[in-house]
C-alpha positions as CSV (number, residue, x, y, z in Angstrom):
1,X,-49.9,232.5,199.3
2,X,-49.2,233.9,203.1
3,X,-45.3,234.6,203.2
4,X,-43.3,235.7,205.8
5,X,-40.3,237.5,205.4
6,X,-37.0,238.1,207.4
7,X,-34.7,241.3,206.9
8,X,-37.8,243.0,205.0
9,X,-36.1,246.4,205.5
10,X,-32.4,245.6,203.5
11,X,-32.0,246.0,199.6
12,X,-33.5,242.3,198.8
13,X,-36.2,242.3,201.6
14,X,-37.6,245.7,199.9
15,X,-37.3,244.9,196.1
16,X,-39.2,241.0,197.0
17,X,-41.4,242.6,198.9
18,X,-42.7,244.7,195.9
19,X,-42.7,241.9,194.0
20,X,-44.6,239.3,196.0
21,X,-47.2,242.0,196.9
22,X,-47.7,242.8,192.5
23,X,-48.1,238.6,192.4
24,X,-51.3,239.1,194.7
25,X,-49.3,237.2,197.9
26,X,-50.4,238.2,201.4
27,X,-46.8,239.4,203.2
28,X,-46.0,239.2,207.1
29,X,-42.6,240.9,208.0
30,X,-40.6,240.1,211.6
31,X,-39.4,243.3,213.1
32,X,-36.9,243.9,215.8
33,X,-38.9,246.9,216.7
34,X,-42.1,246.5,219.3
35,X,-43.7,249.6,218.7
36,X,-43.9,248.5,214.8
37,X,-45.2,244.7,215.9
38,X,-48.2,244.9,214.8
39,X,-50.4,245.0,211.5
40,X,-48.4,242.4,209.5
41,X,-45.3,242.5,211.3
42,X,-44.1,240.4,214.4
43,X,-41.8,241.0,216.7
44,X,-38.5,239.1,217.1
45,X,-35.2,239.3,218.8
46,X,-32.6,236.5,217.5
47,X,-30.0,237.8,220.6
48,X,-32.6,236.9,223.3
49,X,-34.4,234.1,221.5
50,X,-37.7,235.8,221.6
51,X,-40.1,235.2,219.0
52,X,-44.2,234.1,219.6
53,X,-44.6,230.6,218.3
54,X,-48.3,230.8,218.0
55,X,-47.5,234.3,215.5
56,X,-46.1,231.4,213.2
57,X,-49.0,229.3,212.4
58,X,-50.1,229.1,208.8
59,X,-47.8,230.1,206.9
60,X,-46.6,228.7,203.3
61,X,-43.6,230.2,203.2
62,X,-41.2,231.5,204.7
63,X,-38.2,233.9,203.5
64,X,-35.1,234.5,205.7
65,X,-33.0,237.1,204.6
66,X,-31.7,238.9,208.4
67,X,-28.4,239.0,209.2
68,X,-25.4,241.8,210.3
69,X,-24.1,244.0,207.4
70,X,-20.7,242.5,206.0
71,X,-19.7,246.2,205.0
72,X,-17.5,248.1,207.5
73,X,-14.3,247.3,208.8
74,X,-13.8,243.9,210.0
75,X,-12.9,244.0,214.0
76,X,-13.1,241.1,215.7
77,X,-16.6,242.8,217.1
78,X,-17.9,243.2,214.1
79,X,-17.2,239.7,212.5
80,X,-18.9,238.1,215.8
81,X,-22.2,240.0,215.1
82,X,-21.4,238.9,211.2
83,X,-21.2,235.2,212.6
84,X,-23.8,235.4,215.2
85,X,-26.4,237.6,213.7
86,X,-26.7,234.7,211.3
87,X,-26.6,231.6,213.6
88,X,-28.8,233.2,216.0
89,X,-31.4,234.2,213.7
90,X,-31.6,231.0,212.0
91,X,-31.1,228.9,214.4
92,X,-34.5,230.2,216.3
93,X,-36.5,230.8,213.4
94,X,-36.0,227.2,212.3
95,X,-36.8,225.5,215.4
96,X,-39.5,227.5,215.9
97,X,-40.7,227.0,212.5
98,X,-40.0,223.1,213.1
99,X,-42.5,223.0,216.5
100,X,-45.4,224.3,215.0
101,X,-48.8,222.4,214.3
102,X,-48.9,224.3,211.0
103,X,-45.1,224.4,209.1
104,X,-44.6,226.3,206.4
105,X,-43.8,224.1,203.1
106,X,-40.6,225.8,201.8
107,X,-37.9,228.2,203.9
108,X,-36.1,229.7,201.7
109,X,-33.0,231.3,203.6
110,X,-30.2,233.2,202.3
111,X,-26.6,232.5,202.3
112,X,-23.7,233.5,200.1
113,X,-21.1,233.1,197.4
114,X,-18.5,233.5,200.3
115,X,-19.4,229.9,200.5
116,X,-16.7,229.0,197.9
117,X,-13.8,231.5,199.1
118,X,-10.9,232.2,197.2
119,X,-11.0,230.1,194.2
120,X,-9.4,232.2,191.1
121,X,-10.9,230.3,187.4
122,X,-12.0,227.0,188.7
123,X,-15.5,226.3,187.8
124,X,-17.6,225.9,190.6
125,X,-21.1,225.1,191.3
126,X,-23.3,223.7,194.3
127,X,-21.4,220.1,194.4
128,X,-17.9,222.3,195.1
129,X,-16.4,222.4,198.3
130,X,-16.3,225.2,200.9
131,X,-13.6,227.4,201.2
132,X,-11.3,228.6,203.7
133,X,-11.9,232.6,204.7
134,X,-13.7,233.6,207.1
135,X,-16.9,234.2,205.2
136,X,-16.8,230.8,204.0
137,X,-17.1,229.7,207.6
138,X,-19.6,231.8,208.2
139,X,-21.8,230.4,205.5
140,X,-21.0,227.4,206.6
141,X,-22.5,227.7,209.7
142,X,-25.6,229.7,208.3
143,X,-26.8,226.7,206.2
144,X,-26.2,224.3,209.1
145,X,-28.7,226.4,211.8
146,X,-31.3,225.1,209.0
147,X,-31.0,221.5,210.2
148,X,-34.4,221.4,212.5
149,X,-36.1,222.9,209.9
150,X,-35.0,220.1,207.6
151,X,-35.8,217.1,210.2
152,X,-39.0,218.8,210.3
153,X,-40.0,218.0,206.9
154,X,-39.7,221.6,205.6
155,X,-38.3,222.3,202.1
156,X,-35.3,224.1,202.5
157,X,-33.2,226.5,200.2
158,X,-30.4,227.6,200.6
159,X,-29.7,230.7,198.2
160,X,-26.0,231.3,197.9
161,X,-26.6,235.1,196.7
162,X,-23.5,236.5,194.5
163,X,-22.9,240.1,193.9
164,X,-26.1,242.1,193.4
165,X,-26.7,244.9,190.9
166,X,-29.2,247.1,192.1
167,X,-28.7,251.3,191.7
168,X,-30.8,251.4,194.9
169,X,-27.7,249.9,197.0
170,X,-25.7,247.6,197.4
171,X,-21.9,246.9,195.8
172,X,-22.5,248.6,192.8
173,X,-24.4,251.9,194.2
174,X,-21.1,252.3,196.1
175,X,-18.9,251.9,192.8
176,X,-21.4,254.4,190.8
177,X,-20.2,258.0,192.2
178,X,-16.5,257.0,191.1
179,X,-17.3,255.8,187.7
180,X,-19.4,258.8,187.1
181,X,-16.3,261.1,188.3
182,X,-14.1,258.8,185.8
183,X,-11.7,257.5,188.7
184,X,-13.1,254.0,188.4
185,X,-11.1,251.0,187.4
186,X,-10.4,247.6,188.3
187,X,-8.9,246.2,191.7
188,X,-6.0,244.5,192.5
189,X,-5.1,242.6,189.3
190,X,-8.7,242.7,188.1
191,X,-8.0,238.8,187.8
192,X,-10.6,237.9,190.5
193,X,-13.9,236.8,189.1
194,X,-17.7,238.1,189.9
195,X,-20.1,236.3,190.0
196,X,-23.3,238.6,190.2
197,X,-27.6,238.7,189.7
198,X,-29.3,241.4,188.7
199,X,-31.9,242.5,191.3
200,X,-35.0,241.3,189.4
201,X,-33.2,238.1,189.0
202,X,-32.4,237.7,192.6
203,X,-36.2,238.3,192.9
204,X,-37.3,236.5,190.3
205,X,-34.9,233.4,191.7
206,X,-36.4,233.5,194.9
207,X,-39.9,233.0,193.8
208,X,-39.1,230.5,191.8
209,X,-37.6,229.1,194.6
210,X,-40.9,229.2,197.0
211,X,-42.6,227.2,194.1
212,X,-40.3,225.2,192.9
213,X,-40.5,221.9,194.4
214,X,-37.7,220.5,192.8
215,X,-35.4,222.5,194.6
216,X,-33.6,221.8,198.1
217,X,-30.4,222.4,199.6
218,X,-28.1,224.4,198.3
219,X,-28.9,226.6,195.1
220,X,-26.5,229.9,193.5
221,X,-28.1,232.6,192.9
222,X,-26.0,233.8,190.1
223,X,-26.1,234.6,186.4
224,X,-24.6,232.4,184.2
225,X,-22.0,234.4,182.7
226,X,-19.7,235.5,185.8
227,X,-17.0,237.9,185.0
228,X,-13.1,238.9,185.7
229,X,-13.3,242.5,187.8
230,X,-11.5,243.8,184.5
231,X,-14.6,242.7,182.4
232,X,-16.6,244.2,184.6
233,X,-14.9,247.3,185.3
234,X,-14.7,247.5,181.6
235,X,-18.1,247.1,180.9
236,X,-19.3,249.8,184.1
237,X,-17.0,251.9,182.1
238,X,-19.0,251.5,178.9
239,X,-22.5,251.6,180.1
240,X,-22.0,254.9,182.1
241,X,-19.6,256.2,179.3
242,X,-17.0,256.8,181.1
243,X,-13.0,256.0,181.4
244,X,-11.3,253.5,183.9
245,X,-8.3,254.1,183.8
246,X,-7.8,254.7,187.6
247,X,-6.9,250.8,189.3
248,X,-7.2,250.6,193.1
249,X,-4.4,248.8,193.9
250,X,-4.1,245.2,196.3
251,X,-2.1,247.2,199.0
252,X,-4.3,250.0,198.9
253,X,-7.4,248.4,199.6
254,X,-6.3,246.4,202.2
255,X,-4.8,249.4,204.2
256,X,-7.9,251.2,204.0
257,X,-10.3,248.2,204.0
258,X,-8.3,244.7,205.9
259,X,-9.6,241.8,205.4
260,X,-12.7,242.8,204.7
261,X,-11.2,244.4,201.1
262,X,-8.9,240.6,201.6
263,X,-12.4,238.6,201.2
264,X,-15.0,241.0,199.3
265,X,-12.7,242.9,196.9
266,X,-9.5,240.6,195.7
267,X,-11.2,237.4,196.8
268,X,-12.9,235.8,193.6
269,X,-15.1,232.7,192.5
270,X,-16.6,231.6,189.1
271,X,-19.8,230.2,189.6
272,X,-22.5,228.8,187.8
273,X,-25.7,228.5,188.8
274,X,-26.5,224.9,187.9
275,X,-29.4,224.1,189.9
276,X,-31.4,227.3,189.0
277,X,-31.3,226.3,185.7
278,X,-31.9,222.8,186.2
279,X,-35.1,223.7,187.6
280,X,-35.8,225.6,184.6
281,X,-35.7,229.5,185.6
282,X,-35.0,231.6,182.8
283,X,-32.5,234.6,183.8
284,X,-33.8,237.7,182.5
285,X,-30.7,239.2,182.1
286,X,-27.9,236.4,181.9
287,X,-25.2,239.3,180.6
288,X,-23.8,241.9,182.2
289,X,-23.9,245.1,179.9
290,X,-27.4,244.2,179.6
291,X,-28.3,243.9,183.4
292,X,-26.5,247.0,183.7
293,X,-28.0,248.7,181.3
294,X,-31.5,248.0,182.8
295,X,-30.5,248.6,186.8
296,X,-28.7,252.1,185.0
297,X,-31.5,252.9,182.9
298,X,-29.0,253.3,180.7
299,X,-30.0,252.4,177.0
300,X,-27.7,251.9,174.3
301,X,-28.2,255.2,172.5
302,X,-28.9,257.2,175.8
303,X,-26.5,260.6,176.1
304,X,-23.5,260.2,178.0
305,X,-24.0,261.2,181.7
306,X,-23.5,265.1,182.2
C-alpha cells in the first residue's frame, strides 16, 4: 500500500514508520520543512493552509498523527497552539483529502483518552460521553475537523490513544530516571486510573486499523486491563527492582505543573477498548508487568539495575 503519514517525526510517527516500511508499504511523510520537501516528503503548513492538492493523489491511506506537544506548562498560549495545531491540521488535510479525484480509502487520525476527562472507576468505552476538561474539548473538536473527510466517503478512524509505553519517550521515559534513583511512587492518591498501549500495540492497532474495514468512528486504543496509578507505580517498581515509596503529592504537582499536572497526572479514566477487539485484534501484551517488561527489556530473571 502507498501511505501517507502525518507527525512522522514524534514517538508514534517513528515507531509506525518502521513498521509499515518491515510490512513492504511504500511511506510518504508531510513536513513542515521546505528544504526537506522532497523525496517522499511534502511540504505542508496547517497555520497558513498550505498544502499541494495534486501531492495527494493516490494514496490508500492516510495516517494523521500532527499536532502541538501537550507537555509543558499550560498558558493560555500554549493551550491555543494545543487546540489549534489540531483543528488546523485536520481540518485542511481532510478537505483536501475530500477534493481529490483519487481519495484515500481509510484516514486514520489520532485523538485521545482526554476524550473521557475525569471519570474515577466508571467503565467507559467508545459509546461514553465526553468529558468536561479542557483536553476533552480539545478532542472534541479534533474528531469533528474529520467531518469533510467523512461526507466524502472516506473511512475514518478515530484512534483515542491512552498512555503509551515506549523507553524511547513518551510518559514513561520521563518516569524512568526517578524509578531507577528509587524516588518513584504514586501521585496524588494513586486512585486515578491508566489506561495505557504498549508501543507495538499502538502500532500494531493502527494497522489493523488501515485494513480493517469494519472499523469507523471512534476506536480506544488501549489495553484491556487499565490500571490505578498505585498498580502501576507498583508494578514500575517491580519490573525495574526498585522501591516506591516516595508519593508526589496532589498539591505538589499542581504547583509545579497547573493544570496541566490537573488533567494528565490526577485526572483518570478506565477504559476498554471494545471496538479493537470487536474487530478482532489481538493485543500482544494485554498486561502491564508484561508490556513493561518487553518496552524495559527487562526479563523476569534479569539482575537488578546497577
Amino acid at each position: 500500500m502507498r501511505i501517507l503519514i502525518t507527525g512522522s517525526n514524534g514517538l508514534i510517527g517513528r515507531a509506525l514508520i518502521s513498521f509499515l516500511t518491515s510490512e513492504g508499504h511504500k511511506i510518504v511523510t508531510l513536513t513542515r520543512s521546505k528544504t526537506q520537501a522532497g523525496g517522499g516528503q511534502i511540504f505542508w503548513d496547517p497555520d497558513a493552509s498550505i498544502i499541494a492538492e495534486g501531492d495527494l493523489e493516490g494514496f490508500d491511506a492516510v495516517v494523521h498523527l500532527a499536532g502541538e506537544s501537550i507537555v509543558g506548562r499550560w498558558t493560555p498560549e500554549k493551550k491555543g497552539r494545543i487546540l489549534n495545531s489540531r483543528i488546523k491540521g485536520t481540518r485542511l488535510l481532510c478537505d483536501t483529502l475530500a477534493c481529490l479525484r483519487s481519495r484515500p480509502t481509510v484516514l486514520v487520525s489520532a485523538s485521545a483518552i482526554g476524550y473521557y476527562g475525569d471519570r474515577g472507576d466508571q467503565l467507559l468505552d467508545e459509546q461514553s460521553s465526553v468529558g468536561s476538561l479542557f483536553l476533552s474539548e480539545v478532542t472534541k473538536a479534533w474528531e469533528d475537523a474529520t467531518e469533510s473527510a467523512i461526507r466524502s466517503g472516506i473511512r475514518v478512524v478515530n484512534l483515542r490513544i491512552g498512555i503509551v509505553l515506549s523507553r524511547a519517550g513518551g510518559s514513561l521515559a520521563t518516569m524512568l530516571l526517578p524509578f531507577k534513583l528509587g524516588v518513584g511512587g504514586r501521585i496524588g492518591s494513586g486512585r486515578q486510573y491508566m489506561s495505557w498501549i504498549a508501543i507495538d500495540d499502538l502500532v500494531g492497532a493502527i494497522s489493523h486499523s488501515i485494513l480493517a474495514d469494519s472499523l469507523r468512528g471512534p476506536v480506544n486504543a488501549v489495553a484491556p486491563n487499565p490500571v490505578t496509578n498505585r498498580e502501576f507505580t507498583k508494578t514500575l517498581g517491580r519490573v525495574l527492582r526498585r522501591p516506591t515509596i516516595f508519593p508526589l503529592p496532589a498539591f505538589a504537582a499542581r504547583l509545579v505543573m497547573g493544570q496541566m499536572a490537573e488533567e494528565l497526572l490526577l485526572a483518570g479514566a478506565r477504559i476498554n477498548p471494545s471496538r479493537l477487539l470487536a474487530s478482532g485484534y489481538e493485543f500482544r501484551f494485554p498486561d502491564l508487568e508484561g508490556a513493561l517488561r518487553h518496552v524495559l527489556g527487562k526479563s523476569r530473571d534479569a539482575p537488578a539495575s546497577p
